[in-house]
C-alpha positions as a Markdown table, in Angstrom:
| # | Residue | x | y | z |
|---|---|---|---|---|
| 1 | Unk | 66.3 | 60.4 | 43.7 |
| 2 | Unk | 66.1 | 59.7 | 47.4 |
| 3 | Unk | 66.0 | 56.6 | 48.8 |
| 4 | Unk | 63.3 | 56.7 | 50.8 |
| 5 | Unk | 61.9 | 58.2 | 47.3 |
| 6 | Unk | 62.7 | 54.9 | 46.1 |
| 7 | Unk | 61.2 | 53.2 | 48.8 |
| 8 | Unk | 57.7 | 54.4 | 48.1 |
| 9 | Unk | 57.9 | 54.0 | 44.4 |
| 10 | Unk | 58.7 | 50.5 | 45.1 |
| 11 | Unk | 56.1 | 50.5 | 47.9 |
| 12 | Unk | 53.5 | 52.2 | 45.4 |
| 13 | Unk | 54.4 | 49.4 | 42.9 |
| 14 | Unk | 54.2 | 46.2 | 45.2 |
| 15 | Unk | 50.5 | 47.5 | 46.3 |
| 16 | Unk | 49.5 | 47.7 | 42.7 |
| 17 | Unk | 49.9 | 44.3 | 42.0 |
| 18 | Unk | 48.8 | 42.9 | 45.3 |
| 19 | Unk | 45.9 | 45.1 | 44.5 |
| 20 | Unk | 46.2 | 43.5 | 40.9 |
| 21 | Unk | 46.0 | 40.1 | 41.9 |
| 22 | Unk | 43.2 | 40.4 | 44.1 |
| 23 | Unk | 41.2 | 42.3 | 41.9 |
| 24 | Unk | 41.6 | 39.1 | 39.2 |
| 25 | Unk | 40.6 | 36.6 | 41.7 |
| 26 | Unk | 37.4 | 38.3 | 43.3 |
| 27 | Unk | 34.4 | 36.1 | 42.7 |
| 28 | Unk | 32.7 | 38.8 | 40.9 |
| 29 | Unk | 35.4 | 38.4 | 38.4 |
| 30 | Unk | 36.0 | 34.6 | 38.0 |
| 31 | Unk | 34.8 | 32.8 | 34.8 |
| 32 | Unk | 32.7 | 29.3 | 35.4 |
| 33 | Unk | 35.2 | 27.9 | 32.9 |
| 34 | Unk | 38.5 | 29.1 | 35.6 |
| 35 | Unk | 36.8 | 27.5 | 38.2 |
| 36 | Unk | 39.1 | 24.9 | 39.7 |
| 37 | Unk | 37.4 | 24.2 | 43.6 |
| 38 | Unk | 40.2 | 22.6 | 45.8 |
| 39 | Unk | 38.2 | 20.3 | 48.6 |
| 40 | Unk | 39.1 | 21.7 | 52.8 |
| 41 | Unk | 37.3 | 18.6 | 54.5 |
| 42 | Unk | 40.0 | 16.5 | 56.3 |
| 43 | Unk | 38.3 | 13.0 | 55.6 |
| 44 | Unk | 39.2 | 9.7 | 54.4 |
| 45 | Unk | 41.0 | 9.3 | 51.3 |
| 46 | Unk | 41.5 | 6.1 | 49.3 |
| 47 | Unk | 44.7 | 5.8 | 46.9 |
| 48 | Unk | 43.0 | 3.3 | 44.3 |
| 49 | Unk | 45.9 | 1.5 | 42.8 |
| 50 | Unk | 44.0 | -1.4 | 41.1 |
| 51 | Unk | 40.6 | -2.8 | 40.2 |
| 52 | Unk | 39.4 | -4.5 | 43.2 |
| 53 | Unk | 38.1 | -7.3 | 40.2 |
| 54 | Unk | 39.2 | -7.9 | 37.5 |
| 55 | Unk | 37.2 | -5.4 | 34.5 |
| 56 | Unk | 36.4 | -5.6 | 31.0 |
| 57 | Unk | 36.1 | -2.3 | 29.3 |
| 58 | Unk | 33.0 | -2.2 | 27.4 |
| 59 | Unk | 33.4 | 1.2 | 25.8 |
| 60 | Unk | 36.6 | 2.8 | 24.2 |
| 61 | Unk | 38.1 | 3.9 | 21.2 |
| 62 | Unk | 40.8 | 3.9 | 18.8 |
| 63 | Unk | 42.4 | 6.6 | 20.9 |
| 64 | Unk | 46.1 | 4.9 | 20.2 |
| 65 | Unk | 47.7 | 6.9 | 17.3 |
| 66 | Unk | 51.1 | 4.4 | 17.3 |
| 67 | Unk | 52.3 | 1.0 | 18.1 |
| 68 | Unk | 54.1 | 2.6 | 21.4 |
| 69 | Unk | 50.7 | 4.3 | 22.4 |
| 70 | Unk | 49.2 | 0.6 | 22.1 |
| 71 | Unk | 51.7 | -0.5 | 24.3 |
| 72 | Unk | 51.4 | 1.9 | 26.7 |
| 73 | Unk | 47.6 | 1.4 | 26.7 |
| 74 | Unk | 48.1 | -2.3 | 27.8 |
| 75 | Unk | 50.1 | -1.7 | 30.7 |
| 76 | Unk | 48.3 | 1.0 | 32.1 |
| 77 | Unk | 45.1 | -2.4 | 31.7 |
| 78 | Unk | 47.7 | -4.3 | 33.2 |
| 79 | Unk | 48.3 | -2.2 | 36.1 |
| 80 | Unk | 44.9 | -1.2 | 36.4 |
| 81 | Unk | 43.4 | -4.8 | 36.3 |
| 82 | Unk | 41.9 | -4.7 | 32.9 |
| 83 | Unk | 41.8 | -8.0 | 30.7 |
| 84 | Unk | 40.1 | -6.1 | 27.6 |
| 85 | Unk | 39.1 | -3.3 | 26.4 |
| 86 | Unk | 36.8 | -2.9 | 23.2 |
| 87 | Unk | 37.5 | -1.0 | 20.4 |
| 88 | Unk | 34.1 | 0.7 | 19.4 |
| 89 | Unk | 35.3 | 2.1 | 15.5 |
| 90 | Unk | 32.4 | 3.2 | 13.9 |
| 91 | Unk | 33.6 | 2.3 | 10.9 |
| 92 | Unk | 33.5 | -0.1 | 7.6 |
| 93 | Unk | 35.4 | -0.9 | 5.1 |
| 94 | Unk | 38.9 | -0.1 | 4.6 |
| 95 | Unk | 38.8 | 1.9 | 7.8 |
| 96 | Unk | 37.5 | -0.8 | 9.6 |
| 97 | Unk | 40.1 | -2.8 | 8.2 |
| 98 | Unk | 42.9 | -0.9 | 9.3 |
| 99 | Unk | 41.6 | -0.7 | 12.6 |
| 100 | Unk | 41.1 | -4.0 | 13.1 |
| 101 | Unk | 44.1 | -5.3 | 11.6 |
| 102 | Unk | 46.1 | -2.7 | 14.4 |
| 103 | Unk | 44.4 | -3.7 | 17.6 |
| 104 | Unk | 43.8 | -7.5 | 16.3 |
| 105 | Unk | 47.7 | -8.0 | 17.0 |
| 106 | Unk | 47.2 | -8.2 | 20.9 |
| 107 | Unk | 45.6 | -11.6 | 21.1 |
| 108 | Unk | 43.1 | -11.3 | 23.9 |
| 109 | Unk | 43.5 | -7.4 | 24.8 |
| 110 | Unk | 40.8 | -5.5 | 22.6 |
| 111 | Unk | 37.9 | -6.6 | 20.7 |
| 112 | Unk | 36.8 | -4.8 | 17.6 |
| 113 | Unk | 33.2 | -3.9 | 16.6 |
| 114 | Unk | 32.3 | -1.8 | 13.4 |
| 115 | Unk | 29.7 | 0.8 | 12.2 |
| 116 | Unk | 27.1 | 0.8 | 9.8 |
| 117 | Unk | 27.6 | 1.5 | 6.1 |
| 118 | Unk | 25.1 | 3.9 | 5.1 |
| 119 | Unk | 26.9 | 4.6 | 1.8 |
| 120 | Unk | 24.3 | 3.1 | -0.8 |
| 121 | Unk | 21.4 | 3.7 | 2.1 |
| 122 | Unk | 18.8 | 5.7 | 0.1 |
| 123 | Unk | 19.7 | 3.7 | -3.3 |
| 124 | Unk | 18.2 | 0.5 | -4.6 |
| 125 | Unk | 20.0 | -2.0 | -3.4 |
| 126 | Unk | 21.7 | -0.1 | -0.7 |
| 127 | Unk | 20.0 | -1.9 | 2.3 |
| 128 | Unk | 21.3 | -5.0 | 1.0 |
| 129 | Unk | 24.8 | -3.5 | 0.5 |
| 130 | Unk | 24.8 | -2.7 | 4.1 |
| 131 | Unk | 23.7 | -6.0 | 5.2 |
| 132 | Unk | 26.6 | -7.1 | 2.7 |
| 133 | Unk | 29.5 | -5.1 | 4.3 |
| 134 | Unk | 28.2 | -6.3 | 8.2 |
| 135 | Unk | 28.5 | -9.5 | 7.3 |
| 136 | Unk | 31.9 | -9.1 | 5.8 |
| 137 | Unk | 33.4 | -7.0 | 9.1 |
| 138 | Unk | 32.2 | -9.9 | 11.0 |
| 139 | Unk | 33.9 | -12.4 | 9.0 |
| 140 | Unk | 36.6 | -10.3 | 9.4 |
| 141 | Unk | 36.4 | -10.7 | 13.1 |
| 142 | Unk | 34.0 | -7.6 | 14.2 |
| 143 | Unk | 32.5 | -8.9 | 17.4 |
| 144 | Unk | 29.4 | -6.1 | 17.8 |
| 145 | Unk | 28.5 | -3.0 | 16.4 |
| 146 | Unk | 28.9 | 0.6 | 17.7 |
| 147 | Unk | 29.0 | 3.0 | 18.6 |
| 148 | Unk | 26.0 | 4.3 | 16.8 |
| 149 | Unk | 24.9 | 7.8 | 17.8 |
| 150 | Unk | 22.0 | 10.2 | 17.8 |
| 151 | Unk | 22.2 | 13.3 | 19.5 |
| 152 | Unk | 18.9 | 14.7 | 18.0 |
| 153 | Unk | 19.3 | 15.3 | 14.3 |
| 154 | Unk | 19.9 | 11.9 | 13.5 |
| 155 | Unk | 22.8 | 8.9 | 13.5 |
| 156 | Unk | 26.1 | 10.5 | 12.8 |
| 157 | Unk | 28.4 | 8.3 | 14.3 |
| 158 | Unk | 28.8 | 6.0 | 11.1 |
| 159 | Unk | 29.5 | 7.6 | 7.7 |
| 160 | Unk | 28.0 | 8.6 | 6.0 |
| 161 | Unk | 24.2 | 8.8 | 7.3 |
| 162 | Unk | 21.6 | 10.5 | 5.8 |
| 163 | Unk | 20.4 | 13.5 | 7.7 |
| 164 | Unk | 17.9 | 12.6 | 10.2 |
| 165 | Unk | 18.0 | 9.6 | 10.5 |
| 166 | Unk | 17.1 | 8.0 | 13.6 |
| 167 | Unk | 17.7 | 4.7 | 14.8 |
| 168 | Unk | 14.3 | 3.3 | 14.4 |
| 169 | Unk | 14.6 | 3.8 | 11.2 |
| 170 | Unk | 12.8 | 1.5 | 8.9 |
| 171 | Unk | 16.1 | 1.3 | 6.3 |
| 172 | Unk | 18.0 | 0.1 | 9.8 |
| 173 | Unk | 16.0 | -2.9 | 10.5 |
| 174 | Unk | 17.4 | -5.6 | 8.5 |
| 175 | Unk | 20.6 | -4.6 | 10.1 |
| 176 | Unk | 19.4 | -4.9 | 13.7 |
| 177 | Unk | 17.8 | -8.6 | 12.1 |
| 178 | Unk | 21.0 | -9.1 | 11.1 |
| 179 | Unk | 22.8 | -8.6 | 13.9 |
| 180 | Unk | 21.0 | -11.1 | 16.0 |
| 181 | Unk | 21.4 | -13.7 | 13.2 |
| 182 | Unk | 25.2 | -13.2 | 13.7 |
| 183 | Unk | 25.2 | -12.6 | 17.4 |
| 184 | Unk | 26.8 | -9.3 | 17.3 |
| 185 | Unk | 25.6 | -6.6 | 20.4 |
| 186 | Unk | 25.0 | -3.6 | 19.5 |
| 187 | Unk | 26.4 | -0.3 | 21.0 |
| 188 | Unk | 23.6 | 2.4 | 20.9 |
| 189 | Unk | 24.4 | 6.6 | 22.0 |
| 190 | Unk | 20.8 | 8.5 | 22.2 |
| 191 | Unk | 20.9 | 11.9 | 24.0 |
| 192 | Unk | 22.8 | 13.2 | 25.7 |
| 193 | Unk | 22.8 | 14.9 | 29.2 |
| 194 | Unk | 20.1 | 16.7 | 30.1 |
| 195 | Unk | 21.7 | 19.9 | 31.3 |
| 196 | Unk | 22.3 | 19.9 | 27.4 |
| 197 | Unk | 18.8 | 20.8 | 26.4 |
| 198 | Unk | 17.5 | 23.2 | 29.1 |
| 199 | Unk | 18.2 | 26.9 | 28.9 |
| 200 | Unk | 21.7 | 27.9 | 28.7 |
| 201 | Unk | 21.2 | 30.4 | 31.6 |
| 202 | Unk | 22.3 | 30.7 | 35.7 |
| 203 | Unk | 19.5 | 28.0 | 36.6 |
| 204 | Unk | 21.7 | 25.5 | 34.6 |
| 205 | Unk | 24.1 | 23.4 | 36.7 |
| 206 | Unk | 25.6 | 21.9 | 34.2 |
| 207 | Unk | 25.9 | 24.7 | 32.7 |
| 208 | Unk | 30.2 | 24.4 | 32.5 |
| 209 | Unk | 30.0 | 21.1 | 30.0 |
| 210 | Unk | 26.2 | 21.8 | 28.8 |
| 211 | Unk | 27.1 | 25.1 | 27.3 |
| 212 | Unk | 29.9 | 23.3 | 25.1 |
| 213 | Unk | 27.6 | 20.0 | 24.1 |
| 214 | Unk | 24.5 | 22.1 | 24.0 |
| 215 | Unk | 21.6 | 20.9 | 21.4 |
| 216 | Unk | 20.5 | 24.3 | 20.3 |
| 217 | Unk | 23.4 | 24.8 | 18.0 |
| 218 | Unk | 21.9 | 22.2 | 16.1 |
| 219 | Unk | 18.5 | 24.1 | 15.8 |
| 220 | Unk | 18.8 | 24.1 | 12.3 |
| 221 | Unk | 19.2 | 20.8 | 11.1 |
| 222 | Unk | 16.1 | 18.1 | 10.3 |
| 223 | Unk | 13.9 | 16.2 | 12.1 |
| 224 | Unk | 15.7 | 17.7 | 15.1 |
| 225 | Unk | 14.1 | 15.3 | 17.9 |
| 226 | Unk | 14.2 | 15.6 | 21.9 |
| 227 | Unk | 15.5 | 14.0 | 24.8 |
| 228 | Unk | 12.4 | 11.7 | 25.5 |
| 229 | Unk | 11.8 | 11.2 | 21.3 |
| 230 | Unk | 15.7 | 10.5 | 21.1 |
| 231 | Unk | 15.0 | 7.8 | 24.2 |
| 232 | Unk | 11.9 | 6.4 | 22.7 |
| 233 | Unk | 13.5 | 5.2 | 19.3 |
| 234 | Unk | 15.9 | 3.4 | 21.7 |
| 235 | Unk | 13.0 | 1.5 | 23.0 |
| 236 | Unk | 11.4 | 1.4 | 19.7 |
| 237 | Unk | 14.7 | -0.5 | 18.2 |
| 238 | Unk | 14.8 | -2.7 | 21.2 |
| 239 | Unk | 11.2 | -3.6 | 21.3 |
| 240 | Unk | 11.3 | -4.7 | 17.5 |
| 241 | Unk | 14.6 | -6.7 | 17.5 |
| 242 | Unk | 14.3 | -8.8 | 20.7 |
| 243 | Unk | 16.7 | -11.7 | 19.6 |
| 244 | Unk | 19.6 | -8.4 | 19.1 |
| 245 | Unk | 21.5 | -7.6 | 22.1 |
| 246 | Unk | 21.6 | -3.7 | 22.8 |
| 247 | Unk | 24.2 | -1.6 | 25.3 |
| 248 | Unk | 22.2 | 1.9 | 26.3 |
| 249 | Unk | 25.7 | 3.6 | 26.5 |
| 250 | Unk | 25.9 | 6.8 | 29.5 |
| 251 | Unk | 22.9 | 5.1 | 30.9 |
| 252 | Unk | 21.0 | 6.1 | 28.2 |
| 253 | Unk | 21.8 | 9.5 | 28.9 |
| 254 | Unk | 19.0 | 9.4 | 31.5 |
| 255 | Unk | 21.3 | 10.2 | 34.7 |
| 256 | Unk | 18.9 | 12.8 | 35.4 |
| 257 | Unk | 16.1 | 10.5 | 36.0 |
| 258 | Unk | 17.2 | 6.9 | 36.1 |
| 259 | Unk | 13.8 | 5.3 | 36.4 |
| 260 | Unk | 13.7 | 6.3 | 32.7 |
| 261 | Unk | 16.2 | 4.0 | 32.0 |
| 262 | Unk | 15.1 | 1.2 | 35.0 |
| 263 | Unk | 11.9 | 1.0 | 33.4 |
| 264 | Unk | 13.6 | -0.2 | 29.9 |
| 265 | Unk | 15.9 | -2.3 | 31.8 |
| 266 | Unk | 12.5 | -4.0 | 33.5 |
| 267 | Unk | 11.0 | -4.7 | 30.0 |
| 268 | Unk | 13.6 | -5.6 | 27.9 |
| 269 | Unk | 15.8 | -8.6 | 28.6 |
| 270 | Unk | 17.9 | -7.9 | 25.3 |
| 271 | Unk | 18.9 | -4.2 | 27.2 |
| 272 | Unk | 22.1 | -3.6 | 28.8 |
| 273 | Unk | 23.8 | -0.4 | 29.5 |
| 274 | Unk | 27.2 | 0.9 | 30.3 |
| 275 | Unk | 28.0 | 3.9 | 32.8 |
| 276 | Unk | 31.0 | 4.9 | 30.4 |
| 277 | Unk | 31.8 | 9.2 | 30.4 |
| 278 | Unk | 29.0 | 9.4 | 33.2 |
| 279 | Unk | 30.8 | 9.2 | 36.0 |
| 280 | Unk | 30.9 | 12.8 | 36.7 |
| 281 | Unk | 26.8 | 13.6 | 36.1 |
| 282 | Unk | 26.2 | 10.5 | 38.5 |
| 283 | Unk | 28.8 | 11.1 | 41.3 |
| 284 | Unk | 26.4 | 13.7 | 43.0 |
| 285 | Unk | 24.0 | 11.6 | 44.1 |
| 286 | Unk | 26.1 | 8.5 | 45.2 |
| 287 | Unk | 23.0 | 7.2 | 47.9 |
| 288 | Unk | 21.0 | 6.7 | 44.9 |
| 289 | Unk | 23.1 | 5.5 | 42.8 |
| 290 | Unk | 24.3 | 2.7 | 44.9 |
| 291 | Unk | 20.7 | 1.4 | 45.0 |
| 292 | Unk | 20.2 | 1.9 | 41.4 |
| 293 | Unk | 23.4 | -0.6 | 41.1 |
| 294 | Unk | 21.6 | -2.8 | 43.4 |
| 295 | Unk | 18.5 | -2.9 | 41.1 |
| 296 | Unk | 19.9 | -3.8 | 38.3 |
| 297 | Unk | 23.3 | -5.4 | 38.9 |
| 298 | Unk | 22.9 | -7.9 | 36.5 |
| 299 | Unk | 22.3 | -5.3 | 33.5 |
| 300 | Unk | 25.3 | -2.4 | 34.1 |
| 301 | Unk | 28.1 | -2.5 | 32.3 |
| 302 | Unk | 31.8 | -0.7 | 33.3 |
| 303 | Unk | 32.8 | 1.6 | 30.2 |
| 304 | Unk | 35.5 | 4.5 | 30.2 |
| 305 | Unk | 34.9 | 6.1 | 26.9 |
| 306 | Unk | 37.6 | 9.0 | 27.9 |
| 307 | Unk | 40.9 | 7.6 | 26.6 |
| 308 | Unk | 43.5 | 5.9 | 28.7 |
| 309 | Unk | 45.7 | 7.5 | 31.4 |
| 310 | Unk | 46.3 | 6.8 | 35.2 |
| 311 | Unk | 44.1 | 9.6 | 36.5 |
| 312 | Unk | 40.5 | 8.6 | 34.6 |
| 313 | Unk | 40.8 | 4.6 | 35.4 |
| 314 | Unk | 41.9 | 5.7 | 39.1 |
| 315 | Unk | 38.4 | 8.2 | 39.6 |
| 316 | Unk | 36.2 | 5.5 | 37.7 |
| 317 | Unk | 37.3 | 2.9 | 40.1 |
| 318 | Unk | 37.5 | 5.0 | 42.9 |
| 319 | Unk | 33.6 | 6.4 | 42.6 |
| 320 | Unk | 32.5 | 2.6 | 42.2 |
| 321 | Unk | 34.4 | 1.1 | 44.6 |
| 322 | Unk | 34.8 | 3.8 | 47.6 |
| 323 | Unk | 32.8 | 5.3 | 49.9 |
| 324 | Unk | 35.0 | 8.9 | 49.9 |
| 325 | Unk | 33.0 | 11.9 | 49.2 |
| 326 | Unk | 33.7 | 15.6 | 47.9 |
| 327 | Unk | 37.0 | 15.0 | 45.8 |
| 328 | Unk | 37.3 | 16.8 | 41.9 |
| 329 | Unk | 39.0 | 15.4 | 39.0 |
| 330 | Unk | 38.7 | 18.5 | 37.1 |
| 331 | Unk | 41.4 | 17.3 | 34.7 |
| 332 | Unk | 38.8 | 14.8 | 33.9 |
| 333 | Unk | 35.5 | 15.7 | 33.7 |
| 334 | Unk | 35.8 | 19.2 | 33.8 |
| 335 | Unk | 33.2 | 19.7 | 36.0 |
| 336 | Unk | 32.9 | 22.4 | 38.9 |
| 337 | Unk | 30.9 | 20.1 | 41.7 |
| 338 | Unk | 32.4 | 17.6 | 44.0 |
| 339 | Unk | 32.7 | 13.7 | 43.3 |
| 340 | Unk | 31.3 | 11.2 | 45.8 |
| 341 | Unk | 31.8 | 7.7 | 46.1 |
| 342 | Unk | 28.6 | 4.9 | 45.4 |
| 343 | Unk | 31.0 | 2.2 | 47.7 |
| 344 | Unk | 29.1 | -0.8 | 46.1 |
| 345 | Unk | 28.8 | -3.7 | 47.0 |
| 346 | Unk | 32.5 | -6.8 | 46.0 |
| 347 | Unk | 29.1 | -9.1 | 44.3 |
| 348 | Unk | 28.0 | -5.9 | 42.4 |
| 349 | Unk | 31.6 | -4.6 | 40.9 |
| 350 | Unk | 32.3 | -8.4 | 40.0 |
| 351 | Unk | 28.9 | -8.0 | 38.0 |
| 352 | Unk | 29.4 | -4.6 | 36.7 |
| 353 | Unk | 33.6 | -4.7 | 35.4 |
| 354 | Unk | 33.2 | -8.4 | 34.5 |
| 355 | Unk | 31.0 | -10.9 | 34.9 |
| 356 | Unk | 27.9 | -9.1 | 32.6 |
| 357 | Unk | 30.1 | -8.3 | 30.0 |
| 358 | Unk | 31.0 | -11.8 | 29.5 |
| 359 | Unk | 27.4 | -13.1 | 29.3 |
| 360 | Unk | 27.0 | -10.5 | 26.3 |
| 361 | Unk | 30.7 | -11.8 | 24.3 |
| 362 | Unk | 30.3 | -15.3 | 24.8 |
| 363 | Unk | 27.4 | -14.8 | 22.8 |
């Protein structure tokens, strides 16, 4: 063989998989899930390096899996500025027991709250057991209850709950009751994005996250309930317990129309809510959002709810605290839009990481 024979084979090659390449990354081609934007716009960037205040976390979990993970978890807070962080567990029991007894070793860095025990719930007696078992977490050292949860079909956060069950529940009552006697806030999850319930079609711009979370694969179960239903037993529990203290966590899942959430804000005095795992679906529309954090400063909550690393307390401070626009986290939320900053307000963010929290734990 010739060389310049060999010269076009080689030629002939190196065009196929230019032509190869190009072919995989035409738009025509590209998945919403490979989707990975990278911003052009030369504008102000700000490296977040620490709280500007310091933050309580209102919403985590028992994401540690070891002693050293613990560790690690507290200096991260301590880099990051955050004095606590609490534990929401779900759980009673000898699982609420283990947790606790974990995270109860680091005096002063995590609070614990518990679940519900729905074991005995539809049994004579089993209300009472319930009440029982709340009482002895929080003699235990429990400090609130959550995160309970309701997605449609009923609460499934605690275990284990009958299906379709709501939260307004009659069988739930002397719980709530309960609760205020023993001044433990309670964590409430109803919804959950709306992108999640329309039509899982090219009109849907969540449509990346919705498609994974979407309620329609729970078509099946009972008393399946909607977005406003699922919003309306919030109200419902809040209404009828006014001496409990309630957290609407993700804003009540009402990002898409926060005057749903205002509006409960406005009438109930015993309703807060935290902002944690909404960051993302609220980053869009930063000139509103700063307003709505103006409105009710003295009800908003800072939560993370998304596990503990550098990258997600640096984008939850930065949205809150900035004024930078069109930057991604895609490692993070996973979604395919640009972030913008709200750039609130220093009396605001010392409501929101710290100061509200408080008025809710000293309780």
């Amino acid at each position: 063989m010739s060389f310049y024979t060999k010269l076009c084979l080689l030629l002939i090659g190196l065009s196929a998989a230019i032509g190869h390449v190009s072919v995989a990354q035409r738009a025509d081609s590209i998945l919403l899930k490979s989707y990975r934007p990278k911003s052009i716009y030369k504008i102000p960037v700000t490296k977040i390096e620490k709280a500007k205040f310091p933050v309580i976390d209102m919403h985590s979990h028992s994401y540690a899996e070891s002693a050293a993970d613990i560790e690690s978890w507290i200096a991260l807070m301590d880099k990051y500025g955050i004095e606590k962080t609490l534990i929401l567990s779900y759980t009673t029991g000898k699982k609420f027991d283990s947790v606790y007894q974990v995270y109860s070793k680091y005096k002063g860095r995590f609070d614990v709250w518990c679940g519900f025990d729905y074991s005995a719930i539809n049994e004579p007696g089993g209300v009472e057991k319930a009440v029982k078992e709340l009482e002895r977490c929080f003699r235990m050292g429990a400090k609130g209850v959550g995160e309970l949860g309701d997605k449609g079909f009923g609460e499934y956060y605690s275990y284990p709950a009958p299906s379709g069950m709501h939260v307004d529940d009659p069988r739930l009552k002397p719980l709530f009751q309960k609760c205020g006697e023993l001044k433990m806030p309670v964590n409430i999850h109803v919804a959950e994005p709306m992108w999640m319930y329309e039509p899982m079609d090219s009109t849907n711009d969540g449509l990346m996250n919705a498609y994974e979370w979407r309620i329609e694969q729970y078509k099946s179960k009972k008393n399946l309930i909607g977005h406003s239903a699922l919003v309306q037993t919030l109200e419902n529990v809040v209404r009828e317990n006014p001496n409990t203290t309630f957290i609407a966590c993700h804003y009540a899942n009402c990002g898409y129309d926060l005057s749903i959430l205002g509006n409960l804000l406005d009438k109930y005095p015993n309703l807060y809510a935290d902002i944690s795992a909404r960051y993302a679906e609220t980053s869009p529309i930063p000139r509103y959002m700063f307003n709505f954090f103006e409105k009710y400063q003295d009800k908003l909550l800072y939560g993370t709810d998304m596990g503990f690393y550098s990258e997600m307390y640096e984008m939850t401070f930065r949205i809150l605290q900035t004024s930078d626009e069109h930057f991604y986290y895609h490692n993070v939320t996973g979604y395919h839009w640009p972030l913008h900053g709200f750039g609130l307000s220093d009396a605001v963010l010392k409501k929101v990481y710290k100061t509200n929290a408080l008025k809710i734990l000293k309780r």
